[in-house]
N, CA and C atoms as a LAMMPS dump frame, in Angstrom:
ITEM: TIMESTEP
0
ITEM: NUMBER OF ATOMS
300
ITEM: BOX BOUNDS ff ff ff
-5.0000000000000000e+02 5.0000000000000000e+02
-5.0000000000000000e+02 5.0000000000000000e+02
-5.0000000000000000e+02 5.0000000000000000e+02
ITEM: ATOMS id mol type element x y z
1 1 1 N 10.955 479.876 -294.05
2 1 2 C 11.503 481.029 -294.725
3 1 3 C 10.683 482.273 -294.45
4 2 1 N 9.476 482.283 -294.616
5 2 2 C 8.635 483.273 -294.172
6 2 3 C 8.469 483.626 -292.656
7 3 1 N 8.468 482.928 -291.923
8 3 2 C 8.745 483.355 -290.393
9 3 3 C 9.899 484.099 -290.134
10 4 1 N 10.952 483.849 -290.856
11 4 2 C 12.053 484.101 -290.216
12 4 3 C 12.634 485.279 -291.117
13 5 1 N 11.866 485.969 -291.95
14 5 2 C 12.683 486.92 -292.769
15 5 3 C 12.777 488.681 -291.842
16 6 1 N 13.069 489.359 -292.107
17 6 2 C 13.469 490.582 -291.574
18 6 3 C 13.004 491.392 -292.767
19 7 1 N 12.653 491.325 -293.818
20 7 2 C 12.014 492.04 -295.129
21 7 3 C 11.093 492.674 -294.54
22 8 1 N 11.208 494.03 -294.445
23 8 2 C 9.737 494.76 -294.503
24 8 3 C 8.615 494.86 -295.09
25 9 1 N 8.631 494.662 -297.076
26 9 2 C 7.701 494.286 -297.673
27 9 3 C 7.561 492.818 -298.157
28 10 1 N 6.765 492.433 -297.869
29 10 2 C 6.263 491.081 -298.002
30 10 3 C 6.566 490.566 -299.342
31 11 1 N 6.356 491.523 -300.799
32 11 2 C 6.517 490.871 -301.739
33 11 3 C 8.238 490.513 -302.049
34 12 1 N 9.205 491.046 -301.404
35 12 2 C 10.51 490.988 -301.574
36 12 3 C 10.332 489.38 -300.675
37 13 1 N 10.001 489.334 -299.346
38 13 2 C 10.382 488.382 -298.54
39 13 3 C 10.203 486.61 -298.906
40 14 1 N 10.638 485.95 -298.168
41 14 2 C 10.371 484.534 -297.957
42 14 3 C 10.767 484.069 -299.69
43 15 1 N 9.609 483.034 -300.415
44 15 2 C 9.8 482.737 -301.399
45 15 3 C 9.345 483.632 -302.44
46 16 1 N 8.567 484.719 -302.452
47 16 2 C 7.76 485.315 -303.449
48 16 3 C 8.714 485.898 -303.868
49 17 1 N 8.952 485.606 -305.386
50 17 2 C 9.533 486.332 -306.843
51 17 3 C 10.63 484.96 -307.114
52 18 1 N 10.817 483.74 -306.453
53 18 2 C 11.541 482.766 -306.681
54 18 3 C 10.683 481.962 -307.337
55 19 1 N 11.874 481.309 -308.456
56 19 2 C 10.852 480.119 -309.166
57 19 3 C 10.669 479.335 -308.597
58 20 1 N 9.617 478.57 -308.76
59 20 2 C 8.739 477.306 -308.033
60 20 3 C 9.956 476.356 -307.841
61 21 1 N 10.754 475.707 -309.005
62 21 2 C 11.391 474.956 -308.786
63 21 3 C 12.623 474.953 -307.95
64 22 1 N 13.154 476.475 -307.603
65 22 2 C 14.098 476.343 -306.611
66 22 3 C 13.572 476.63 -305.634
67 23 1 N 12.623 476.738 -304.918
68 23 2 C 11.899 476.727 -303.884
69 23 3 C 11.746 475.177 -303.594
70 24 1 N 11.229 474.207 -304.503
71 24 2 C 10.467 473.093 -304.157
72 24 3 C 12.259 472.224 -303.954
73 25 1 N 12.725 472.677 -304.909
74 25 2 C 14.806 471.961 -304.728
75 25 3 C 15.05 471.159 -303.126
76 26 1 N 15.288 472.819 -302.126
77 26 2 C 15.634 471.931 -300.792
78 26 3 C 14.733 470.748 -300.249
79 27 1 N 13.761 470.689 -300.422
80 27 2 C 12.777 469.946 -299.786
81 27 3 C 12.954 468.631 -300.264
82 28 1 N 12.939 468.493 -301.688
83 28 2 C 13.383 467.203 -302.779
84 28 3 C 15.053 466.427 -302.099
85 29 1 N 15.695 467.91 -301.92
86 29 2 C 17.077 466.89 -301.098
87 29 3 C 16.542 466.548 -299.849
88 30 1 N 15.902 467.285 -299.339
89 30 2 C 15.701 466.242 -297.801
90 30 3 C 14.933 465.139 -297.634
91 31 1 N 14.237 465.292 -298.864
92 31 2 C 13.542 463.787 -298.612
93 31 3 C 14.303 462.676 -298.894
94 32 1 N 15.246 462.53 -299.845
95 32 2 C 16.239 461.67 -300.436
96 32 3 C 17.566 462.013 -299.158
97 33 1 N 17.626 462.947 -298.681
98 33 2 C 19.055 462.273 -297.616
99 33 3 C 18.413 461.99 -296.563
100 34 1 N 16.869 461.91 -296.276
101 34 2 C 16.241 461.646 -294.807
102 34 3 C 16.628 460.091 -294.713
103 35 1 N 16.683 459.268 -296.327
104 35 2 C 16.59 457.619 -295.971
105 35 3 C 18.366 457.609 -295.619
106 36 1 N 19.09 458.335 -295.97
107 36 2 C 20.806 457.73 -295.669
108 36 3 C 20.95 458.012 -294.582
109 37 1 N 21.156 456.812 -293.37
110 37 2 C 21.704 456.806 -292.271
111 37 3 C 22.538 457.75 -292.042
112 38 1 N 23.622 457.735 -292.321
113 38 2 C 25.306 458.653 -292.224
114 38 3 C 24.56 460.413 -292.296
115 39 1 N 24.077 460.356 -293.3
116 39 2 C 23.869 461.658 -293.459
117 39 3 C 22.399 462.325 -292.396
118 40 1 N 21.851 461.71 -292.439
119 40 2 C 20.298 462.156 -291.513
120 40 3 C 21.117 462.098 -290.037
121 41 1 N 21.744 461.226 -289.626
122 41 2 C 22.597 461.125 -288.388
123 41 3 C 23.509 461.979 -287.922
124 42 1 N 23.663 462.523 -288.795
125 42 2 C 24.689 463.704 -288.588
126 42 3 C 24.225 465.232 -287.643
127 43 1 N 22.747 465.075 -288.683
128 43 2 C 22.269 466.64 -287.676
129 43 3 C 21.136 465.692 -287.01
130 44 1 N 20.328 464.714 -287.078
131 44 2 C 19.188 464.745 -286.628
132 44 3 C 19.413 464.485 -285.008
133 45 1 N 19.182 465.365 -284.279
134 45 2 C 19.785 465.651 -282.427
135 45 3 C 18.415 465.909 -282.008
136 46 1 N 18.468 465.653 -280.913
137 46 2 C 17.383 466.178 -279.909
138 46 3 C 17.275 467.689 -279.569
139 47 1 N 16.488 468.672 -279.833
140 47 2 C 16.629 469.579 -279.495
141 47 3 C 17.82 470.671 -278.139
142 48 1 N 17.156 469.528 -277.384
143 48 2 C 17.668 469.758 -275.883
144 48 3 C 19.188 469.002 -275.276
145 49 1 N 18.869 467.929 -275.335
146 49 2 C 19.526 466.529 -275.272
147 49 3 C 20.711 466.788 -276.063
148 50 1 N 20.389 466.431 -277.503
149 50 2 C 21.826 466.766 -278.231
150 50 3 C 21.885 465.126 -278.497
151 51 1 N 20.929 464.472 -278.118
152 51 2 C 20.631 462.602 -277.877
153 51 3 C 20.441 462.755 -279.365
154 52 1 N 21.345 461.436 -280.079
155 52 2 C 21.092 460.703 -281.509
156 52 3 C 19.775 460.028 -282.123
157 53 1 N 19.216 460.512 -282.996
158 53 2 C 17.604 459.984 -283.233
159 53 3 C 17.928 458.261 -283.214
160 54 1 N 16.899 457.89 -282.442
161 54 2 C 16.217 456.44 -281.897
162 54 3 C 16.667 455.698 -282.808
163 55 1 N 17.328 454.515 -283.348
164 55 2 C 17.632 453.902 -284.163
165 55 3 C 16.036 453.132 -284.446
166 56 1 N 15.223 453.021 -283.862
167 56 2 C 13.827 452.084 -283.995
168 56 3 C 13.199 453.042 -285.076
169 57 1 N 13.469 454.744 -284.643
170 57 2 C 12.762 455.96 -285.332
171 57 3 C 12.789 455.815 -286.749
172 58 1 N 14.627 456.046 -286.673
173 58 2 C 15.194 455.855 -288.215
174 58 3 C 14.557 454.31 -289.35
175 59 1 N 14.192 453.035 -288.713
176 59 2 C 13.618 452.325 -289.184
177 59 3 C 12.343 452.743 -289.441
178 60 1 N 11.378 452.912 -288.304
179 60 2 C 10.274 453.499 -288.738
180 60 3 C 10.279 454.392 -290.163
181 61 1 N 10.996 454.975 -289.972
182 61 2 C 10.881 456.047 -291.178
183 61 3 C 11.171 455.51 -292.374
184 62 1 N 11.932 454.429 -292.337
185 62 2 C 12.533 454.018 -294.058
186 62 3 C 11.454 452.905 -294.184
187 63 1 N 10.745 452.457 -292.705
188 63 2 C 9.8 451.666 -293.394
189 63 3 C 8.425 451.965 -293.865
190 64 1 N 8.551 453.302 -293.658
191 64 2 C 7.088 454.269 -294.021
192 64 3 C 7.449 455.091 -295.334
193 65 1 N 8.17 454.78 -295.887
194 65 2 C 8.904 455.551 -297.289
195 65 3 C 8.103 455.335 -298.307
196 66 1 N 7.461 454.338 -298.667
197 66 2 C 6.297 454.334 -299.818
198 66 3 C 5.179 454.169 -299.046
199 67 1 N 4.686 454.32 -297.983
200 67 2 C 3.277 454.515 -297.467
201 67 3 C 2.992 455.363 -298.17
202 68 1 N 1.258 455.09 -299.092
203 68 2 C 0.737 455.608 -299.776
204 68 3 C 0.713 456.059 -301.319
205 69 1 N 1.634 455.355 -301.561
206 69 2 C 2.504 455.878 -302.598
207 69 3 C 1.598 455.589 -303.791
208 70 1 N 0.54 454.375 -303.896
209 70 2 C -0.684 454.004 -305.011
210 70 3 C -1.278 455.094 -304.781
211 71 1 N -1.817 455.585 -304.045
212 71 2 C -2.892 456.658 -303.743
213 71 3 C -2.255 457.816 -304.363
214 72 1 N -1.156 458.55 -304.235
215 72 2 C -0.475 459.519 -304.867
216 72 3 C -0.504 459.277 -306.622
217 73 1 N -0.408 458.338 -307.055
218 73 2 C -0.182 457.995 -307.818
219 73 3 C -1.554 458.363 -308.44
220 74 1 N -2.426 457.563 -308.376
221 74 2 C -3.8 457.971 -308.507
222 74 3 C -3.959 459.786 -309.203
223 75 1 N -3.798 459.751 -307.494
224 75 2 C -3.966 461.66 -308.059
225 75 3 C -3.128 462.01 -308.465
226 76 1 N -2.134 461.973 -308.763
227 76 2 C -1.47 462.683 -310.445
228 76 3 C -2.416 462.106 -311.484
229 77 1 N -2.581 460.75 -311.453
230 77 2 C -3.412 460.244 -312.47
231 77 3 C -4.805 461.168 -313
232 78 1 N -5.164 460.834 -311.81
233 78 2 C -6.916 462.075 -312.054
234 78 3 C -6.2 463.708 -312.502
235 79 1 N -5.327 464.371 -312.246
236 79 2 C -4.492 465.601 -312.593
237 79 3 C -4.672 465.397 -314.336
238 80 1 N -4.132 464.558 -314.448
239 80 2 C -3.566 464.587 -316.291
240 80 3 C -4.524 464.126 -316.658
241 81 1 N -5.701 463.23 -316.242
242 81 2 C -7.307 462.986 -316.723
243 81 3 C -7.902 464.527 -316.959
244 82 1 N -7.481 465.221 -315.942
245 82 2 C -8.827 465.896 -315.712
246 82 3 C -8.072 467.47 -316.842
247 83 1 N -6.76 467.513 -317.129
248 83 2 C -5.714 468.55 -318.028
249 83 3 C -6.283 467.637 -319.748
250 84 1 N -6.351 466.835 -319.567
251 84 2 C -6.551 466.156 -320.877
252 84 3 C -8.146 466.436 -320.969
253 85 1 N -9.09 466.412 -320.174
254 85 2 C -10.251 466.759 -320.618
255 85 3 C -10.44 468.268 -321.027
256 86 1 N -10.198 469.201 -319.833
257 86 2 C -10.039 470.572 -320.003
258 86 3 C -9.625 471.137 -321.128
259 87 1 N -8.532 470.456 -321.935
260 87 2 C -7.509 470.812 -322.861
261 87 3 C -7.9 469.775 -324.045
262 88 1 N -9.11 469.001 -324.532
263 88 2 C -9.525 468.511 -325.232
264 88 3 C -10.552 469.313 -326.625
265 89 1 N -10.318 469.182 -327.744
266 89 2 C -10.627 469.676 -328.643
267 89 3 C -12.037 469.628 -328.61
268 90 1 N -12.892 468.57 -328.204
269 90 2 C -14.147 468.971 -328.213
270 90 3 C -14.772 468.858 -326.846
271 91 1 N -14.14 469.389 -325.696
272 91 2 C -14.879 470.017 -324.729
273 91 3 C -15.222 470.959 -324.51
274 92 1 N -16.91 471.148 -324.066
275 92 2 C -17.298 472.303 -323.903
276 92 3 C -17.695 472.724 -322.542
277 93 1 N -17.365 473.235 -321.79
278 93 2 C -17.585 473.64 -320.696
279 93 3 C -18.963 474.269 -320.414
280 94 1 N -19.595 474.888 -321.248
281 94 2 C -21.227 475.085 -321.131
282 94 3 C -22.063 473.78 -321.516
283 95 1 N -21.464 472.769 -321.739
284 95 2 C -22.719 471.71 -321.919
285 95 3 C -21.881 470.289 -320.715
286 96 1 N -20.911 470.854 -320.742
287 96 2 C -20.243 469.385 -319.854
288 96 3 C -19.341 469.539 -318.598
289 97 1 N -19.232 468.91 -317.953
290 97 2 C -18.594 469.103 -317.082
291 97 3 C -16.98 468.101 -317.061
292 98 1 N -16.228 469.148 -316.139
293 98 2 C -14.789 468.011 -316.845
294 98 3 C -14.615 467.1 -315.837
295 99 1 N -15.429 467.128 -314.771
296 99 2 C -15.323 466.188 -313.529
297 99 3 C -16.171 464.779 -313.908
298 100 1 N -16.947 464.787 -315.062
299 100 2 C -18.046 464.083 -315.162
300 100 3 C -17.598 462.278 -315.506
């Protein structure tokens, strides 16, 4: 979006003055129509070619769909650890640290 805008001032252009959540929207559908065959098949072309993505590719990809997915998990985990300490009634930030 930002590469491609024609806006002269920057704060009008790309995403800035859009809410987070319709910004983050398209991205959320493409990850969920990347696993449906029919639909990812439709545009996913070779640049040049115009050749149908690799059927081995399309496996690859649905079989890499929760790669990592404990680890993510995690860090949201440490996120709401570390919002729950910050945001705790008796933390003090001059005697403690919230990483600790």
């Amino acid at each position: 979006q930002h590469m491609l805008t024609t806006v002269v001032h920057a704060d009008a252009a790309g995403i800035n003055g859009v809410e987070w959540d319709a910004v983050e929207l398209p991205s959320q559908f493409m990850e969920e129509w990347l696993y449906d065959r029919a639909t990812l098949f439709r545009f996913a072309k070779h640049y040049e070619t115009g050749a149908p993505l690799p059927e081995d590719l399309f496996n690859k990809l649905c079989a890499a769909r929760h790669f990592q997915s404990g680890l993510f998990m995690l860090r949201q985990l440490n996120f709401g650890d570390l919002d729950m300490r910050l945001h705790s009634a008796d933390f003090d930030a001059d005697k403690q640290s919230p990483l600790a």
